[in-house]
N, C-alpha and C positions, 0 to 999 in steps of 0.2 A: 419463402426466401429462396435466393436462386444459389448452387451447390456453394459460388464465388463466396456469395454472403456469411452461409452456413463456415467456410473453410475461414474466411478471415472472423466472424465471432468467434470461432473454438480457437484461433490463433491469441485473437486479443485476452481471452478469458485465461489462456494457458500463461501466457505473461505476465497477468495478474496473481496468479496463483504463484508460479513460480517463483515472484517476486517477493510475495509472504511468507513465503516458505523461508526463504532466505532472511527476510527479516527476522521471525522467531527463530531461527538458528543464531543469530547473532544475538538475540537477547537471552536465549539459553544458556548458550556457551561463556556469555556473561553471569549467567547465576540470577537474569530478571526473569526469567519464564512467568513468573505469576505477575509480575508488571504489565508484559506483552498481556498477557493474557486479558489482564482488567481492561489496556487503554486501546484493545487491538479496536472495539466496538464505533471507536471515534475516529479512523482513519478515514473513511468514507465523507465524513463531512454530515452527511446526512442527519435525518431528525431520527433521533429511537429513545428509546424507553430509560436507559442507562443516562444517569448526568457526571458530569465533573468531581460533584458535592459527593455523590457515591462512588465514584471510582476514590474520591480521596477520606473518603472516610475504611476504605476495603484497604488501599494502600498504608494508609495512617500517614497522611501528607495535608500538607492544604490544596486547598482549590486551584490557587493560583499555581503549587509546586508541579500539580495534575495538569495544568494547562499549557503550560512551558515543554511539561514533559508528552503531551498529545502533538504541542506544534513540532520538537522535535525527530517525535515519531515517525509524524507526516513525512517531513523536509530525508529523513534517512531512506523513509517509503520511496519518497521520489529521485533519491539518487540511485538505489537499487533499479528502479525501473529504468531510466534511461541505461544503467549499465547493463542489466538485462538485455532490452533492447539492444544497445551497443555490440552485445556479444554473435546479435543475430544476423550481423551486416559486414559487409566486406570496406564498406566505406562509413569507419563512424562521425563523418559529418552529416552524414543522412539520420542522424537517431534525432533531430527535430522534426524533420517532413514523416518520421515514422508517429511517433507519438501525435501528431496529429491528427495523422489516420487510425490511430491507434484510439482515442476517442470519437473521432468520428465513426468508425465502426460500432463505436459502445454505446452512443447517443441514439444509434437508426433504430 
């Protein structure tokens, strides 16, 4: 990868991070720390080992209370990131053309 690359993945990875960081401050400072903790696993979307059926039997919730509460996990994930982002620009009309590049960086 050429240095450009290298600078914008640590860029993209640092906004990620940050962004979670932020998120489990806000479920801490709420008193859900072991919430965040169980449903952090499913914010990616992705396929892994952990299901719904065990995050809500860990919680003692139903399945579907687990699924309402991953989708609004996500949707808070995603406003933190744009305002993250947001925070990183002089013009916060530009935080759509960023997050674009913002995964297209994460995709190469």
């Amino acid at each position: 990868m050429t240095p450009e690359k290298v600078f914008e993945h640590r860029w993209a990875v640092t906004l990620l991070e940050t962004t979670l960081k932020r998120l489990r401050s806000e479920f801490e400072k709420a008193g859900k720390g072991p919430e965040f903790e169980s449903l952090e696993v499913f914010l990616s979307g992705e396929k892994h080992p952990a299901s719904y059926a065990d995050a809500a039997r860990k919680l003692e919730r139903s399945e579907g209370a687990v699924r309402v509460a991953v989708h609004r996990l996500r949707a808070r994930y995603g406003e933190l990131l744009r305002l993250t982002i947001a925070e990183t620009l002089t013009d916060p009309a530009d935080v759509d053309g960023e997050l674009r590049h913002l995964f297209a960086v994460l995709s190469e």
